[in-house]
VMD Tcl script that draws the C-alpha trace (Angstrom):
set ca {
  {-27.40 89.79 12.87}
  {-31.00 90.88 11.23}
  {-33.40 88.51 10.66}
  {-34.00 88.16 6.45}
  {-37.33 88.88 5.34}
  {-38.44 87.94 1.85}
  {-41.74 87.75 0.21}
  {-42.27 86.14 -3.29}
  {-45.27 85.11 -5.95}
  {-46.82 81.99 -6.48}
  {-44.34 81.10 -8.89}
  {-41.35 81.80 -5.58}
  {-40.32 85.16 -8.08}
  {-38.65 87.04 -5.01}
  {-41.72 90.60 -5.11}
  {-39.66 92.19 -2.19}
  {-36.02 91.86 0.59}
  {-35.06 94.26 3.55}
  {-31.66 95.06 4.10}
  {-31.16 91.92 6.63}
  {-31.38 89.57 3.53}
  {-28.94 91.74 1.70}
  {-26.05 91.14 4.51}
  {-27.34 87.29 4.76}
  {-27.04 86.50 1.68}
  {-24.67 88.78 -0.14}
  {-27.07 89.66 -2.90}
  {-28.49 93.41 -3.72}
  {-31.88 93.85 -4.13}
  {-31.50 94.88 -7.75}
  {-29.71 91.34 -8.55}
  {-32.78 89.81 -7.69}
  {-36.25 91.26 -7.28}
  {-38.51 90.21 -10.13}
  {-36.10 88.43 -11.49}
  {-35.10 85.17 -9.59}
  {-37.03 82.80 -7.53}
  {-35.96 81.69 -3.67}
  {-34.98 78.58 -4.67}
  {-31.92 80.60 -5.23}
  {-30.85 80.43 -1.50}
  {-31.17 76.65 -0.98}
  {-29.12 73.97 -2.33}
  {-31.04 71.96 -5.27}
  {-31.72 68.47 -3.58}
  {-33.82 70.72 -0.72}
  {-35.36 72.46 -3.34}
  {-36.99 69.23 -4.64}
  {-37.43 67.00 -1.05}
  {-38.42 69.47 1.01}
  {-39.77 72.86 -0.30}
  {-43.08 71.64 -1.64}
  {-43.79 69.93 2.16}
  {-43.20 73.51 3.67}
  {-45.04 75.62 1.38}
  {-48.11 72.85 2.15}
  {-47.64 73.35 5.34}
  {-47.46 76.44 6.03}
  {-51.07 76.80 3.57}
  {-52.76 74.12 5.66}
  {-51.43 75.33 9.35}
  {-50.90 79.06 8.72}
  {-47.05 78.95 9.25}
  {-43.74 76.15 8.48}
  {-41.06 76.77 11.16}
  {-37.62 74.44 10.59}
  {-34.32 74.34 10.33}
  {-32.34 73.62 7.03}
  {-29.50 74.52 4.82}
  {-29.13 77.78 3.03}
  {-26.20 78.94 0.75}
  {-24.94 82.87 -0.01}
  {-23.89 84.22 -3.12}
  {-20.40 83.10 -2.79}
  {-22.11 79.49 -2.15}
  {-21.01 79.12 1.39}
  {-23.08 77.11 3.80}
  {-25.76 79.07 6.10}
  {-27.64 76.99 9.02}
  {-30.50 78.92 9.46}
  {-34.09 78.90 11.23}
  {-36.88 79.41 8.60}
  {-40.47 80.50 9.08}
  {-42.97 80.59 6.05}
  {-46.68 82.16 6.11}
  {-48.86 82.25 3.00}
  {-49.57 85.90 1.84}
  {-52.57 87.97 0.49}
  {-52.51 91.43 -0.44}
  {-56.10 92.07 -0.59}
  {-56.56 89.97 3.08}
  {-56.77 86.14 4.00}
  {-60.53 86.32 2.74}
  {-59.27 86.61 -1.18}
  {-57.04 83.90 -3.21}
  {-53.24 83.64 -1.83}
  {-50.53 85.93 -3.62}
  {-47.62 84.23 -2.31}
  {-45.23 83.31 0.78}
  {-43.14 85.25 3.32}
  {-40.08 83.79 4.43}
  {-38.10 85.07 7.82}
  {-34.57 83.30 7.78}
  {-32.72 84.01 10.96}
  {-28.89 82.52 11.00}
  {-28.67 80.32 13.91}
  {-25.09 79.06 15.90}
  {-25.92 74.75 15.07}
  {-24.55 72.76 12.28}
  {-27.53 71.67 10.34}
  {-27.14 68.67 8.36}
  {-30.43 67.95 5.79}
  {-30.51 63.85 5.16}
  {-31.22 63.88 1.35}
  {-33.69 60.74 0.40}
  {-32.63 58.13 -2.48}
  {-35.95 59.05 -4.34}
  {-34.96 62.62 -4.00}
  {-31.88 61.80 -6.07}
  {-33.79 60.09 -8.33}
  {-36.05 62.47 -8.64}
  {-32.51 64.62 -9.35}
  {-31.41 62.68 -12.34}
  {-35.07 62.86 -13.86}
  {-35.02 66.57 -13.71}
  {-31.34 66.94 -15.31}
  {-32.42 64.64 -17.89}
  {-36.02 65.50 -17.94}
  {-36.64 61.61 -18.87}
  {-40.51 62.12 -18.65}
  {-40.72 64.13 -21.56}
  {-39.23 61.48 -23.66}
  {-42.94 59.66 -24.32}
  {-42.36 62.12 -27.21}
  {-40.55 59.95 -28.87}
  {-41.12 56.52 -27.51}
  {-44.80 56.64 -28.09}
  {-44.15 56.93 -32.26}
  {-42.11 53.86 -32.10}
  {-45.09 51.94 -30.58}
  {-47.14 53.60 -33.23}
  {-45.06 52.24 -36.22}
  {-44.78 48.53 -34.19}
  {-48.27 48.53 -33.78}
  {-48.99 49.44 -37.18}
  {-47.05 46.20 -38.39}
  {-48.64 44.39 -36.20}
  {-52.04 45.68 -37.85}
  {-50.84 45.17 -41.42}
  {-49.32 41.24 -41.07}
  {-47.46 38.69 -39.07}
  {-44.53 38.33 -38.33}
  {-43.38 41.83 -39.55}
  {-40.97 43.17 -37.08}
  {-38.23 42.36 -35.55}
  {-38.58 42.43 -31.38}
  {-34.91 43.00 -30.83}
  {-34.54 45.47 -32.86}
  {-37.49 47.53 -31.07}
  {-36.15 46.94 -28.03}
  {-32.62 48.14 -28.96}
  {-33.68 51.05 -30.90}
  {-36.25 51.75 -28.28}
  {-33.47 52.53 -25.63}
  {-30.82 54.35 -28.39}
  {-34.00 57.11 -29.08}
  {-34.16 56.85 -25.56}
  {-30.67 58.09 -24.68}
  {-30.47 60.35 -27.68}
  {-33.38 62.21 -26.72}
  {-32.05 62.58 -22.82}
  {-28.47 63.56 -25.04}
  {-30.43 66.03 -26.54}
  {-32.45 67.19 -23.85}
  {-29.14 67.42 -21.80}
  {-27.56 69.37 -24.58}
  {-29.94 71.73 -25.06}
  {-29.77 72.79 -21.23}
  {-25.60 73.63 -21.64}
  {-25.77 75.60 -24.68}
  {-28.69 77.40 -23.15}
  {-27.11 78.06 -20.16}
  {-23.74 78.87 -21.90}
  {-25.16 81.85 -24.52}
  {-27.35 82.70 -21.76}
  {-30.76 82.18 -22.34}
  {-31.58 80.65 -19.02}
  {-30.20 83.47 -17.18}
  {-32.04 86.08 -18.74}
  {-35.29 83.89 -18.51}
  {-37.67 84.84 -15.57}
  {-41.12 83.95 -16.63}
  {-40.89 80.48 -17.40}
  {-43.30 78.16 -16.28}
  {-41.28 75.65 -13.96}
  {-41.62 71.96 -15.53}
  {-42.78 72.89 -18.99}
  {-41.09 75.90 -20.24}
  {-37.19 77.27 -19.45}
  {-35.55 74.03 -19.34}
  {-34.86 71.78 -16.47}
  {-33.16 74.75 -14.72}
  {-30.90 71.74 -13.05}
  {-27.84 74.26 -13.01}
  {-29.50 77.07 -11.97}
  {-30.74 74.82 -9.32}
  {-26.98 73.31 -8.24}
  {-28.17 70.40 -8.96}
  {-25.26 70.09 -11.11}
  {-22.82 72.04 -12.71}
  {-22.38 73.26 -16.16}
  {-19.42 71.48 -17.47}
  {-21.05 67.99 -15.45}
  {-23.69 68.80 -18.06}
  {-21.12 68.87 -20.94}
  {-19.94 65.51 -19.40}
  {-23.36 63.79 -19.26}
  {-24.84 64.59 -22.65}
  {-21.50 63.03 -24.56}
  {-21.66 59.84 -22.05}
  {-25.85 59.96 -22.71}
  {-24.53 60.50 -26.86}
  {-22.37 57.67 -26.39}
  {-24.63 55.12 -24.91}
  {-27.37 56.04 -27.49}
  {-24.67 55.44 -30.45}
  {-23.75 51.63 -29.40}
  {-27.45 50.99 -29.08}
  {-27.64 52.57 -32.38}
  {-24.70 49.58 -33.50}
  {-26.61 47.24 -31.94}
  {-30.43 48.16 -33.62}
  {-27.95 48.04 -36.89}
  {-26.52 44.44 -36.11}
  {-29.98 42.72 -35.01}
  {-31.58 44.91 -38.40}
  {-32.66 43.44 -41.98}
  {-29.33 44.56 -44.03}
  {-31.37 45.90 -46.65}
  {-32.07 48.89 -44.02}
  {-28.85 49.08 -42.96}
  {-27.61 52.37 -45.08}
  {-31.21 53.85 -43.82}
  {-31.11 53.31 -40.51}
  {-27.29 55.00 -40.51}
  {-28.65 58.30 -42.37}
  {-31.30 59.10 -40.89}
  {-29.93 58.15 -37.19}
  {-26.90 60.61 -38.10}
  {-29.21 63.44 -39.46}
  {-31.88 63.44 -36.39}
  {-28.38 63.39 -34.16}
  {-27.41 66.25 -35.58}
  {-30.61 67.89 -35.72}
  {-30.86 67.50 -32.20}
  {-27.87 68.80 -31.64}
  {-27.78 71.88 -33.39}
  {-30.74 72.72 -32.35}
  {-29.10 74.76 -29.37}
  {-25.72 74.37 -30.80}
  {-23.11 76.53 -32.29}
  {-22.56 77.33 -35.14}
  {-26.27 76.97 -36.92}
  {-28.38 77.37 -33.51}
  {-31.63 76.17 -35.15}
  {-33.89 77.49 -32.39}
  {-33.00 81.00 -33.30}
  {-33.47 80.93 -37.32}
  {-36.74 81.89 -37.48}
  {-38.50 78.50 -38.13}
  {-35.77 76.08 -38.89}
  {-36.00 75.53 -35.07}
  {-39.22 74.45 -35.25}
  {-39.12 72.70 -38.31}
  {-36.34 70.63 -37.13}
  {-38.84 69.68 -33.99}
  {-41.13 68.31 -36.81}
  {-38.68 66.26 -38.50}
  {-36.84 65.03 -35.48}
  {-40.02 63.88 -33.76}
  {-42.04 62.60 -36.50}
  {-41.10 61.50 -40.01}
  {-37.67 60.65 -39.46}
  {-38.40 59.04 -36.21}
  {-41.54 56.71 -37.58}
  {-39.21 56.02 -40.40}
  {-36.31 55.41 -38.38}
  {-37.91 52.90 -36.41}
  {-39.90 51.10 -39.54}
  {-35.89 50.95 -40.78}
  {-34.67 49.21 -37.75}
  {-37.90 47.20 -36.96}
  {-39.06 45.69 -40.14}
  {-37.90 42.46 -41.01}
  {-37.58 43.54 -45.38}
  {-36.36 45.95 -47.57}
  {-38.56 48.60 -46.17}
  {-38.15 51.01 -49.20}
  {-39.22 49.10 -51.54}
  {-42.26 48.02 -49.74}
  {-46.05 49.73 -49.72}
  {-45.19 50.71 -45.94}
  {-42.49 53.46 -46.42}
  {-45.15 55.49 -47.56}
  {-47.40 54.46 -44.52}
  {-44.79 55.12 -42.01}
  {-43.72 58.28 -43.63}
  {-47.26 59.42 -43.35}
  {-48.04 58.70 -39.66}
  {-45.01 60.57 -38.62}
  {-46.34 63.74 -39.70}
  {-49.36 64.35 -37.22}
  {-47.25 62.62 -34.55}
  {-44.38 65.39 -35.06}
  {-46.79 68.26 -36.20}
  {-48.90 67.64 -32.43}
  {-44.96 67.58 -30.89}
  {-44.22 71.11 -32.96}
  {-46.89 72.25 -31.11}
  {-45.63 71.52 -28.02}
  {-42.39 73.89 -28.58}
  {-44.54 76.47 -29.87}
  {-46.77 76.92 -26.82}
  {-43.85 76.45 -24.39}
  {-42.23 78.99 -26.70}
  {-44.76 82.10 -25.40}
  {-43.50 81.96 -21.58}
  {-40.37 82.14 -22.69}
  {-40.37 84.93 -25.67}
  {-39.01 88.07 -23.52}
  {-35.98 86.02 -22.82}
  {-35.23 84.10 -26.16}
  {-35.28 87.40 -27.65}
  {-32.97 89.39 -25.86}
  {-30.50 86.08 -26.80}
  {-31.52 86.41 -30.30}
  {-33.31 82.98 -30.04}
  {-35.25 83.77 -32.59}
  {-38.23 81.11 -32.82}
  {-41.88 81.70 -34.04}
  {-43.22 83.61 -31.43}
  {-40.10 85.63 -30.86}
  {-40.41 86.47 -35.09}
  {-44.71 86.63 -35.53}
  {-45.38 87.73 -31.58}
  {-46.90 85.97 -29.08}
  {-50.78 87.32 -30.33}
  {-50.24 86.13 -34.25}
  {-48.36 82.76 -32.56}
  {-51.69 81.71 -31.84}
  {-52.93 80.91 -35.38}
  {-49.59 79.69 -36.11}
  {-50.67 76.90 -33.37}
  {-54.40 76.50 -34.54}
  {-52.56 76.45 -38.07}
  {-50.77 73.29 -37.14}
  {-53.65 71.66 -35.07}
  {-55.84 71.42 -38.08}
  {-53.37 70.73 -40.49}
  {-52.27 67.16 -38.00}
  {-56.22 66.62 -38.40}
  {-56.19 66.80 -41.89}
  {-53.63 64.40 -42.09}
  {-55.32 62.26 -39.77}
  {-58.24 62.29 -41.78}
  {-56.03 60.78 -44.64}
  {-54.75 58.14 -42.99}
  {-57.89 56.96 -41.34}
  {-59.40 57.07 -45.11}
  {-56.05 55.33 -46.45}
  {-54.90 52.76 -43.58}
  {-57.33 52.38 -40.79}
  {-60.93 53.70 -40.64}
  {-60.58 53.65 -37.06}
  {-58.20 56.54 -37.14}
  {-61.33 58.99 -37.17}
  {-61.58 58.11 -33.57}
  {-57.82 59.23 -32.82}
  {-58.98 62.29 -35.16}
  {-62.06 63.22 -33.14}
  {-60.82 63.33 -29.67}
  {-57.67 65.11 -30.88}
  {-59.94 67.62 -32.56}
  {-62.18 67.98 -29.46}
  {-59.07 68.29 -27.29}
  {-57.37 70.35 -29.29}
  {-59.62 72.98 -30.07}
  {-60.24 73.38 -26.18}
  {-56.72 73.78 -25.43}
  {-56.52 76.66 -28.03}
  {-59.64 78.38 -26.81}
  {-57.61 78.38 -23.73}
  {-54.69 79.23 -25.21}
  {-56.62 82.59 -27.30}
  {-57.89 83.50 -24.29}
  {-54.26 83.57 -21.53}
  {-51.56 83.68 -24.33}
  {-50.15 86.45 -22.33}
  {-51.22 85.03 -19.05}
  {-49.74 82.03 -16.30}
  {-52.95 80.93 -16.95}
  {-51.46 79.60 -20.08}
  {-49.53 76.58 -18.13}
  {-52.81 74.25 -18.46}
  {-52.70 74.32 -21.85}
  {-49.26 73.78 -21.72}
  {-49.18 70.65 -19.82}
  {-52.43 70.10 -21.99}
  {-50.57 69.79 -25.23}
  {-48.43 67.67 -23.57}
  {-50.94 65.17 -23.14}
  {-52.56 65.85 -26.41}
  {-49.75 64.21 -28.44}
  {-49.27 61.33 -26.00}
  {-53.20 60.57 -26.09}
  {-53.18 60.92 -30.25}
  {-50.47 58.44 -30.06}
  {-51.65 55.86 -27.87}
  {-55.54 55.97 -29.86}
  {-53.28 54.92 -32.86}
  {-51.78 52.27 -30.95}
  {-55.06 50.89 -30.06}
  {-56.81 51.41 -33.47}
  {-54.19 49.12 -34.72}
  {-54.17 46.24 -31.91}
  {-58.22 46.23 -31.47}
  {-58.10 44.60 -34.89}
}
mol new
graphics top color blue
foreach p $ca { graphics top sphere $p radius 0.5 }
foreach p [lrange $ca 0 end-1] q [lrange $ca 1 end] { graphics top cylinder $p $q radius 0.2 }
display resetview
């Protein structure tokens, strides 16, 4: 049998295959040059243990040569001999372009020992659990801010039950989001995603598991958010108790339909992101001053208060869909996922982000002037920071580049957040 040849980008976007990878592994050329990556051809668990090790290797040594586990388009086992060498298309003395990979099918049952961490590492892709400081920062926000305005304010089991249902709802959500992408399509179509930060968790593309799985795990993920929900409810003051019901139920649903049939937020040209904004700031900051505080919250001078530090919080997190929205634009539009930078383009989207940026600093400014002067510091760095990211951001909008200030605003909301925290402990 011929020996597969394969050479992809950076990114592992397959750039070129010769005919011997065609009869390997069952695919045409057309299926998927410039369109998929390589992590096609492996199963997902060796995707995330061992893939990184070999590209490393093969960088530091000039070549990786092993043996591992490959699967054709029908999904059926291949034991194979691998060989990877970095490439360079303008010679070894300019940056790298890419890898080369020879597979040669070889007569010896392989069998790839897959680490416990590995499938840890597993259900924190499918879930994407890391990106859910998103929402667990605010609530620290709002119990720190009652900690700042008097004693004995809060309730602790209710934070740490309501901590844990936001918890689960967002990895519901998250989980959610990844089926209905996958089902109308949009993850298919996408090829210029930025792995991590844009695209989803690709976790089915990846065989890491499979599409109706995903059905199965959001509901069970929905489920164990709703009886921490009951049980926030049952430790709450019952003054909040109609509160803490409505606005659980709307950011549910929010959430939800975000991806969701029939209303498919994301693709109505701004509800998506809108509902972002809501979802991750004031209804969440409210939400948790609901559940947490030991009084009739409404009727108190720190619904306002709680209301109002929501907005930067989800305004920064808005943010964070737009700029993750620009890698994946192409895509989302040929799905009629119809978000901001799908509707304005991704040169206009730009402004739209700037737009919001000074708008959370504005509100910042407010509540440092209203609640806590030492808010300005929380407003300075995220100014400083901010405006860097979207000089970066002017300048590779329509370039990889753009990933750092991707994983930039990232940070920028979690940083914003935790100065609060500490500008209401430090006093």
């Amino acid at each position: 049998m011929k020996k597969s040849t394969i050479t992809c980008d950076m990114e592992g976007v397959i750039e070129t295959m010769n005919d011997g990878a065609e009869k390997i592994f069952g695919y045409k050329k057309e299926e998927l040059i410039g369109i998929k990556r390589v992590s096609i051809f492996s199963p997902g668990e060796i995707v995330l243990q061992n893939v990184a090790n070999w590209l490393d290797t093969a960088v530091k040594n000039g070549i990786y040569e092993g043996e591992t586990i490959f699967l054709n388009k029908n999904k059926e086992k291949i034991n194979a001999k691998i060989r990877i060498t970095p490439t360079f298309k303008n010679g070894k003395d300019n940056p790298q372009t890419g890898y080369c990979g020879v597979t040669e099918v070889i007569d010896k049952d392989i069998n790839v020992k897959i680490n416990t961490s590995t499938n840890l590492i597993k259900w924190l892709a499918i879930t994407r659990l890391p990106f859910t400081s998103a929402s667990i920062l605010p609530i620290f926000v709002i119990a720190s801010y009652f900690a700042f305005v008097g004693d004995n304010l809060f309730n602790t089991s209710s934070l740490i039950f309501s901590l844990m249902g936001v918890i689960f709802a967002h990895l519901s959500v998250n989980v959610f989001n990844d089926y209905f992408d996958n089902l109308d399509g949009t993850d298919e179509k996408n090829t210029q995603y930025f792995q991590q930060v844009s695209g989803g968790s690709r976790a089915i593309e990846l065989g890491l598991i499979s599409l109706s799985k995903t059905k199965t795990l959001a509901y069970v993920l929905c489920l164990v958010a709703i009886i921490f929900g009951v049980l926030t409810v049952m430790s709450a003051n019952s003054s909040n108790y109609f509160e803490i019901f409505l606005i659980a139920k709307a950011a549910l649903s929010l959430g939800y339909y975000y991806t969701a049939p029939p209303f498919r937020l994301v693709s109505r040209r701004g509800l998506g992101e809108l509902t972002i904004f809501l979802t991750f700031g004031p209804l969440l900051t409210l939400g948790a001053a609901f559940a947490i505080f030991d009084g009739d919250l409404i009727s108190s001078e720190h619904f306002i208060n709680c209301l109002l530090l929501g907005i930067p919080m989800g305004l920064l997190t808005t943010n964070i869909l737009l700029i993750n929205q620009f890698p994946d634009a192409e895509s989302d539009k040929m799905t009629s996922k119809n978000h901001l930078v799908v509707t304005f383009g991704k040169k206009k989207s730009r402004w739209i982000y700037l737009f919001v940026l000074a708008l959370t600093l504005l509100v910042s400014i407010y509540l440092a002037i209203n609640i806590n002067y030492l808010i300005f510091v929380a407003t300075a760095i995220t100014g400083l920071f901010g405006f860097s990211i979207t000089k970066h951001l002017f300048k590779y909008y329509k370039s990889r580049e753009l990933v750092k200030s991707n994983w930039n605003t990232i940070l920028l909301q979690a940083v914003f957040c935790i100065i609060l925290i500490l500008t209401f402990l430090v006093q």
